[in-house]
C-alpha positions in Angstrom: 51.2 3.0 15.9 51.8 2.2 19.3 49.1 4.0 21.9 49.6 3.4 25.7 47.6 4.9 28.3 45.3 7.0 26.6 41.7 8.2 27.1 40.3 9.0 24.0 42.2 8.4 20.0 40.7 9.1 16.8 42.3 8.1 13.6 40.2 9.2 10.3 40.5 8.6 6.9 44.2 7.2 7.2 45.9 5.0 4.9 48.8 2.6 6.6 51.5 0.6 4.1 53.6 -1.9 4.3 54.0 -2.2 8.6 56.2 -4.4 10.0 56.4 -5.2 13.8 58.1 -8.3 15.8 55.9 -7.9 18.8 52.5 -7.7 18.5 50.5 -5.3 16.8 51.3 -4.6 13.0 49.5 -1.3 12.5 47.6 -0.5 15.6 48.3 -1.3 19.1 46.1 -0.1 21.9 47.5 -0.7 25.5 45.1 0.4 28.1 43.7 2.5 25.9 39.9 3.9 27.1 38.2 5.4 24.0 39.5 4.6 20.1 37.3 5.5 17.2 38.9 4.5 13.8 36.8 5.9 10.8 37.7 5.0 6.5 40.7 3.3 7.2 43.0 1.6 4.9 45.4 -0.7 5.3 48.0 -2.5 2.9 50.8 -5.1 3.6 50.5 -5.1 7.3 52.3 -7.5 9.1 53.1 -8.7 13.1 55.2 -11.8 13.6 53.8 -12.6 17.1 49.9 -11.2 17.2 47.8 -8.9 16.1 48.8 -8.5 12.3 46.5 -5.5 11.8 45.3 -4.1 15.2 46.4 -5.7 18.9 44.5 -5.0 22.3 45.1 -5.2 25.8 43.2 -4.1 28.3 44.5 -5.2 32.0 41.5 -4.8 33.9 37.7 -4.8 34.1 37.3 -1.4 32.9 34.2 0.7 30.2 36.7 0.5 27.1 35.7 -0.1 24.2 37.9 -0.1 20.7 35.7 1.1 17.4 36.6 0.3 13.8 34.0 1.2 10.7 34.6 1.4 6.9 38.0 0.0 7.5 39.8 -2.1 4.2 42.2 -4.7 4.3 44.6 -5.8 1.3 47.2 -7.8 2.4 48.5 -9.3 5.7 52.0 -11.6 6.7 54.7 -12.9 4.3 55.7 -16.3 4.2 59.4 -15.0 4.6 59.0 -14.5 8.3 57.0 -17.2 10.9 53.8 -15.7 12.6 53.7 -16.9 16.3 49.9 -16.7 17.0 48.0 -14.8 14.5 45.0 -12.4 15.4 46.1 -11.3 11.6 43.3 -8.6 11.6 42.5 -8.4 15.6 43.4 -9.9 18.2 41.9 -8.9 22.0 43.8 -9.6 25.3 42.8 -9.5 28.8 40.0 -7.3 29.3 39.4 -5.5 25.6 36.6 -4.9 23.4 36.7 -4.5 20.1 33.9 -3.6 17.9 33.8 -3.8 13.9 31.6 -2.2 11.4 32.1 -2.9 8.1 35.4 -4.2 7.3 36.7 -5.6 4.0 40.0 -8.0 3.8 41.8 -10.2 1.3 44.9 -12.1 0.7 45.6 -13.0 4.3 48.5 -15.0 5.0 49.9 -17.2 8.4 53.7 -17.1 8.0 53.7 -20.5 7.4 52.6 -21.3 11.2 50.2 -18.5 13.0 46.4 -19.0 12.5 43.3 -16.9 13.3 42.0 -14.1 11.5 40.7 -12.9 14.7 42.0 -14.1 18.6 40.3 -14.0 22.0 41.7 -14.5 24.7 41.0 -14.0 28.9 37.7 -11.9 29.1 37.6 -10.2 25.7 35.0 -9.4 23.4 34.9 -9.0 19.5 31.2 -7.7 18.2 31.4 -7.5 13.9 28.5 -6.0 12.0 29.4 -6.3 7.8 32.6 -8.6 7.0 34.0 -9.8 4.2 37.5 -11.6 4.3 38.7 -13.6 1.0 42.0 -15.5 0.9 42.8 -16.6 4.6 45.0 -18.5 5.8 46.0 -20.3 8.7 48.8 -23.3 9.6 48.5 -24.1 13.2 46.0 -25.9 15.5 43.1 -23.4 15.6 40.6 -21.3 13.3 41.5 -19.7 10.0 38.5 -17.3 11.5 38.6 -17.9 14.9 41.5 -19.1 17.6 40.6 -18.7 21.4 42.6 -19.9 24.5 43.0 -18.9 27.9 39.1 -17.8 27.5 37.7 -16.7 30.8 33.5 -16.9 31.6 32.6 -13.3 29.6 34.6 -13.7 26.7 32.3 -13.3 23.0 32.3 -13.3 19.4 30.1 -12.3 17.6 29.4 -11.7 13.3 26.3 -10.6 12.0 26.1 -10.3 8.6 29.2 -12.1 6.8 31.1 -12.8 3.6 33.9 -15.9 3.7 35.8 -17.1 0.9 38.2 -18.9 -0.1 39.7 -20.3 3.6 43.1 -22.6 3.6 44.1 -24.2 7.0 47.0 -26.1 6.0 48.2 -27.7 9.5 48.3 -31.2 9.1 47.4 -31.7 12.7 43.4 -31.7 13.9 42.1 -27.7 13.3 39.7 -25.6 11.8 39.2 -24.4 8.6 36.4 -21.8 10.5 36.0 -21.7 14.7 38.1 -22.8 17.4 37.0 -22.2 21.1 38.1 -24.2 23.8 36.4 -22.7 26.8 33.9 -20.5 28.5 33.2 -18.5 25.3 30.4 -17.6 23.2 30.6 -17.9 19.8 27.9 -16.6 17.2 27.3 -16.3 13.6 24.5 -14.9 12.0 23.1 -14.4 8.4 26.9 -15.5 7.1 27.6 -16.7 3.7 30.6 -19.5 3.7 32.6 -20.6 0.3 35.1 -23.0 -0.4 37.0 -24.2 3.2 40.0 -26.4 2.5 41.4 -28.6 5.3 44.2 -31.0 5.7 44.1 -34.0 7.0 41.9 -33.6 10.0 40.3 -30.6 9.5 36.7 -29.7 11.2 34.6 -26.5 10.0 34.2 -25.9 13.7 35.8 -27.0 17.0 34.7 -26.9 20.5 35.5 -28.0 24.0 34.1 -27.7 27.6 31.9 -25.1 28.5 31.7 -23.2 24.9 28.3 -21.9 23.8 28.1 -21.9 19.8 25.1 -20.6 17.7 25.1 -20.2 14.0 21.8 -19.0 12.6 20.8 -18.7 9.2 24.5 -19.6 8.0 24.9 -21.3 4.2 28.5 -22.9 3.4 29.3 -23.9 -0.1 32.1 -26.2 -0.1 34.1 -28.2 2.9 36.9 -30.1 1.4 39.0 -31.9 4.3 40.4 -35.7 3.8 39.7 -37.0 7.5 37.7 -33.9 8.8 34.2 -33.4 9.7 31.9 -30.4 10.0 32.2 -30.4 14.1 33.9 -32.1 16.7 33.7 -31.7 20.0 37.0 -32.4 22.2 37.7 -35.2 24.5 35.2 -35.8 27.4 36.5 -34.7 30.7 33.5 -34.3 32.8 32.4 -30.4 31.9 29.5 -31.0 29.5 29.2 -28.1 27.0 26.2 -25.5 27.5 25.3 -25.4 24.1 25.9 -25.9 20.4 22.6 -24.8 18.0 22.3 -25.0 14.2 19.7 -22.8 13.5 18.6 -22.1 9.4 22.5 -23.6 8.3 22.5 -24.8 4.8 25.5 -27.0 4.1 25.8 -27.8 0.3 28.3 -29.4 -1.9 31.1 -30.7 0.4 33.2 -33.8 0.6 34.7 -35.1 4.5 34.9 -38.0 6.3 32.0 -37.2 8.6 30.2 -34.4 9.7 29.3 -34.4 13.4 31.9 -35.8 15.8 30.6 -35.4 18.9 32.6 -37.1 21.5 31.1 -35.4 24.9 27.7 -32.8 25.5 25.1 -32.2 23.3 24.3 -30.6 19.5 20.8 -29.3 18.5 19.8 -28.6 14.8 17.3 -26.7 14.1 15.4 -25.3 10.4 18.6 -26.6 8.4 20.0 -28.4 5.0 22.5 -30.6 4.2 23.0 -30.9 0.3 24.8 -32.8 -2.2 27.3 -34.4 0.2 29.4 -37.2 -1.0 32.5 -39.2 0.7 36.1 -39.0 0.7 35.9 -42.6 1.5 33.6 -45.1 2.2 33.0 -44.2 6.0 31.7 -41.2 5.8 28.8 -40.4 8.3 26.3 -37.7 8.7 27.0 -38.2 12.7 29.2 -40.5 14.7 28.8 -40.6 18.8 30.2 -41.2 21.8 28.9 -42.7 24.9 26.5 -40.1 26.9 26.0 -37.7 23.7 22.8 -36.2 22.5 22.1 -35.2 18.8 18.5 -33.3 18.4 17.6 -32.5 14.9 14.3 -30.8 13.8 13.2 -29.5 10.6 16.1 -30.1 8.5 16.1 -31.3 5.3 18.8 -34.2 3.9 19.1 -34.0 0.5 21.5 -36.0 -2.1 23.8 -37.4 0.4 25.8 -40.5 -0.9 28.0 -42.0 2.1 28.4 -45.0 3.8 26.6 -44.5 7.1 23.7 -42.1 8.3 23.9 -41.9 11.9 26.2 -44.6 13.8 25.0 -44.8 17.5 27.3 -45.6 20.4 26.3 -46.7 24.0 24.0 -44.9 26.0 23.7 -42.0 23.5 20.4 -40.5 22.3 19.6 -39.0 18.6 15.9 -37.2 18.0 14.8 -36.5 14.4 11.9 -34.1 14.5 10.1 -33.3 11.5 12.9 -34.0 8.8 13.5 -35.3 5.5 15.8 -37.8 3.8 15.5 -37.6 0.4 18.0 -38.9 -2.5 19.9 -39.7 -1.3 22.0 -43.2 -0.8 23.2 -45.4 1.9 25.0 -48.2 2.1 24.6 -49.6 5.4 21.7 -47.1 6.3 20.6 -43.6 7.5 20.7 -45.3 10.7 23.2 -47.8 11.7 23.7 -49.7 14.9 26.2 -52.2 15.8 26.5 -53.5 19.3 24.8 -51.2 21.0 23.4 -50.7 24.6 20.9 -48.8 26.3 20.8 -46.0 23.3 17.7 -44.4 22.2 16.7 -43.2 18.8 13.2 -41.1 18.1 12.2 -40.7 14.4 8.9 -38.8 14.3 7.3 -36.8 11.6 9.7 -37.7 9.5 10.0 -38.3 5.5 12.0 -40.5 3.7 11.8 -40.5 -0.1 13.5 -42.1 -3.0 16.7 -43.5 -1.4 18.7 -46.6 -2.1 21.3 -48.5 -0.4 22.2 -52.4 -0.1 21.1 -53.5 3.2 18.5 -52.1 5.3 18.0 -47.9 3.5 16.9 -46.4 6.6 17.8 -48.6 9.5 20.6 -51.1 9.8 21.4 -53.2 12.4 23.8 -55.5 13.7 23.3 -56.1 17.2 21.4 -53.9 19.9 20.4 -54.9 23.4 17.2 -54.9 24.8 17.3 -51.4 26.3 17.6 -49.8 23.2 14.6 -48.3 22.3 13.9 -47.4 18.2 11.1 -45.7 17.3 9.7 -44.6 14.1 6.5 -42.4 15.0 4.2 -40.6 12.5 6.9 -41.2 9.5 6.3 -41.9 5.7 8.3 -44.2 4.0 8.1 -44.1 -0.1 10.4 -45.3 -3.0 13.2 -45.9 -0.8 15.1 -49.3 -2.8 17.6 -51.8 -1.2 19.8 -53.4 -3.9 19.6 -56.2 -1.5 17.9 -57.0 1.9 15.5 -54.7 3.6 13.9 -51.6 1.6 13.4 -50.1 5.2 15.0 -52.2 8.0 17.3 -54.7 8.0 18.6 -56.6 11.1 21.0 -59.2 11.8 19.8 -59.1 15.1 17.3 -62.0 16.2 15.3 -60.4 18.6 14.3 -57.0 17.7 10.3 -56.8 18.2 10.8 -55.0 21.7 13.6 -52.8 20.8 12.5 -51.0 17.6 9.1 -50.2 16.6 6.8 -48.3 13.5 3.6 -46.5 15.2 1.2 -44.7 13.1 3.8 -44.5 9.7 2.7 -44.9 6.0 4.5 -47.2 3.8 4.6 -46.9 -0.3 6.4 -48.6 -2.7 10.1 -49.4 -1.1 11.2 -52.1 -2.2 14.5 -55.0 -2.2 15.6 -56.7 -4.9 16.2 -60.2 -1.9 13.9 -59.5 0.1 11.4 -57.5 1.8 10.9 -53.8 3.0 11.3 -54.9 6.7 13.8 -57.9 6.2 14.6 -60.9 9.1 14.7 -64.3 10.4 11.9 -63.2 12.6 7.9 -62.4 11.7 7.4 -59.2 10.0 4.1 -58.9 12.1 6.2 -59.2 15.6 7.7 -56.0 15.1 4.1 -54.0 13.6 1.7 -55.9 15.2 -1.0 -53.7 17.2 0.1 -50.4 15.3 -1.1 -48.0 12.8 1.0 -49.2 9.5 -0.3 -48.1 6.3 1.2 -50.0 3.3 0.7 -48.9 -0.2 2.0 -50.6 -3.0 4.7 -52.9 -1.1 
C-alpha cells in the first residue's frame, strides 16, 4: 500500500498477507503523508528487501505529521531466499516522520541473511511505543536486532514503555548489537521492559553507542546475554564529542555469560538502583568494567551478586569509578573486584559499600600491581565480612611498595576475611601505614 501526499488515511481492521516489495516498505508506505490512523491490524509474511519490512516513512520536511498504529499483530517478516538491505523489518522512519505504536505484537522476524533492525531511525525522526512484544528477531549486520540509527540529526527519539523481548539472534560476526545501536544525536529510552535470551556472535554488545547519544533504561530486567567476545555496552572510539548521557536506572541483569560488561572507551555511564546476577565468564578475562583514559563510571545502589570472573573493575589512566552504596556479595574474583595495574592519576571512591562472602586468590576486593602516587583509593564507610583469599590478601593485596598515600580505609568495619598465606591487607609494607589515624573496626580477623 503505497500512500503519497495525503492528508488524512485510516486503515481499520485490515488483514495484509504475504507482501512483497523491492524498495522500501513491505505493507505500508507513507510518503508525505500528514494524518494515518491504523486501528486492529494484521499482518502475515510481510517482507521489503531494502527497508521498512512492515511499514516505511518519509517525511521531507519539518512538518505536524504524525503516523498512528494500535492493536496491530505481526506473524512473520523476510525470507532468507532474498537479502534485506537495511532492515526497519517492522518500522522504519526517514527524514522528518513520526511514528507512534500502541500495542503491537510480532514474532518470527527474520534479516535476509544481512539487514538488521526491528525498528530504524534515521535524520530527525521519532518512534514513541507504548505495549510491545516481539519474539524471534533477527538481525545479521552491524547494528541492533531492536534498534539501528544512522544519519541521526539533534531531535531524533525512541522511545518503549512497557516491553516484552525474546528470543533475539544477531548473527553478524563483526562488532553489533544483539539490542540498541545509536551512533549520534539521538535519544534512546526503555522503560519497564522485560529482556530474554540475546544471542551474539563474536563481538556482540547488548547496547552500543557513540558521540552525542543520550541512553536511559529504567526499570529494565534481562535474562540471558550470551556473546563470545561481547559485553553489555560499549561506547565507540573517542573522538573528542563526549556523550551526554548513558543512565541505568532499576536494570536487573541476571544469568549471562560475555567477556565483559561495560566497555567504555570515551564519556561517562551512571548506574543507578540496579542488579547484576549470576554472571559467569566465557573466559578468564571477563570484567564487570574495563576503561579507557578520561572515562567515568558512577554506580549507586546496585547490588553484585554471584559473579565469578576474572577481574572486577580494571582502571586505566586518568579515569574515575564511584561506588555509592553497593553490594558485592558471592561472588568470586580472581585478581579482585578491583584491579589496577600501572596506573596514573585515576581515582576510585568506595563508600557505603558491602562486601560479603567472596573469595578469590590474591587481594578479593582490591588488587594491585602498580599505581602512582596520584592515584587516590578510597574505601569510606564500607563493611568487609567473610570475604576469603585462597592466597594473599583477604581484602587488599599489592605488589606495589608504596601504597600508604594512595589508597586508604576511613571509618570501615572489618569481620572475619581471611587468607590462607597471609593476611586480610597483605604487603611488604606495615599494615598500620596504610590504617593508621582512622576509624577501622576489626572483628574476628
Amino acid at each position: 500500500m503505497y500512500i503519497l501526499k495525503t492528508n488524512t488515511v485510516l486503515i481499520e481492521d485490515c488483514k495484509f498477507k504475504n507482501a512483497f516489495s523491492i524498495n522500501s516498505g513491505g505493507t505500508f508506505f507513507f510518503n508525505n503523508v500528514m494524518d494515518v490512523n491504523a486501528n486492529n491490524i494484521e499482518v502475515f509474511n510481510s517482507t521489503s528487501i531494502k527497508n521498512g519490512s512492515v511499514i516505511y516513512i518519509y517525511t521531507e520536511q519539518a512538518v505536524n505529521n504524525l503516523v498512528r498504529f494500535k492493536n496491530t499483530k505481526i506473524y512473520g517478516v523476510g525470507t532468507d531466499d532474498y537479502k534485506i538491505d537495511l532492515g526497519g523489518f517492522v518500522a522504519t522512519v526517514d527524514g522528518f516522520s513520526n511514528l507512534l505504536i500502541s500495542n503491537l505484537y510480532g514474532e518470527d522476524i527474520y534479516c535476509g541473511n544481512y539487514g538488521v533492525g526491528a525498528f530504524v531511525v534515521t535524520n530527525k525522526s521519532k518512534i514513541d511505543i507504548y505495549n510491545i512484544e516481539l519474539r524471534n528477531v533477527h538481525g545479521s549486520r552491524y547494528g541492533g536486532v531492536l534498534l539501528n540509527s544512522y544519519n541521526e540529526e539533534e531531535g531524533s527519539r525512541f522511545y518503549v514503555t512497557n516491553g516484552t523481548f525474546i528470543d533475539f539472534y544477531q548473527h553478524y560476526e563483526k562488532p553489533s548489537a544483539t539490542l540498541l545501536w545509536s551512533t549520534d544525536n539521538i535519544k534512546v529510552k526503555l522503560e519497564n521492559c522485560n529482556i530474554t535470551n540475546l544471542y551474539g556472535n563474536e563481538e556482540a554488545v547488548i547496547l552500543y553507542y557513540d558521540k552525542n547519544s543520550d541512553i536511559v533504561l529504567k526499570n529494565v530486567n534481562i535474562d540471558g546475554f550470551y556473546s563470545v567476545n561481547g559485553a553489555f555496552i560499549r561506547s565507540g572510539e573517542p573522538n573528542g564529542i563526549a556523550i551526554q548521557n548513558v543512565l541505568l536506572e532499576n536494570v536487573t541483569i541476571q544469568n549471562s555469560q560475555c567477556n565483559k560488561f561495560i566497555r567504555l572507551k570515551f564519556g561517562a555511564i551512571t548506574i543507578k538502583n540496579s542488579k547484576f546476577l549470576n554472571i559467569s565468564e566465557n573466559d578468564n578475562n571477563l570484567k564487570i568494567a574495563d576503561l579507557d583514559e578520561l572515562t567515568t563510571l558512577s554506580i549507586e545502589n546496585t547490588e553484585f551478586d554471584h559473579i565469578i570472573l576474572k577481574y572486577g573493575f580494571e582502571t586505566a589512566n586518568n579515569s574515575e569509578i564511584h561506588l555509592i552504596n553497593c553490594t558485592v556479595n558471592n561472588s568470586i574474583f580472581d585478581k579482585g573486584f578491583i584491579s589496577t595495574s600501572n596506573i596514573i592519576n585515576t581515582t576510585l571512591t568506595i563508600k557505603d559499600s558491602t562486601f560479603f562472602n567472596n573469595t578469590g586468590n590474591n587481594g578479593v576486593i582490591i588488587h594491585v600491581d602498580k599505581l602512582d602516587e596520584k592515584t587516590n583509593v578510597s574505601f569510606l564507610d564500607s563493611t568487609f565480612k567473610n570475604n576469603y583469599a585462597k592466597r594473599y590478601g583477604g581484602v587488599l593485596y599489592s605488589r606495589e611498595k608504596s601504597i600508604d598515600t594512595s589508597i586508604t580505609f576511613n571509618n570501615c568495619f572489618f569481620e572475619n576475611n581471611k587468607a590462607f598465606l597471609g593476611n586480610i591487607i597483605n604487603k611488604i609494607i606495615q599494615i598500620l601505614s596504610i590504617i593508621k589515624n582512622l576509624n577501622i573496626y576489626y572483628k574476628n580477623i
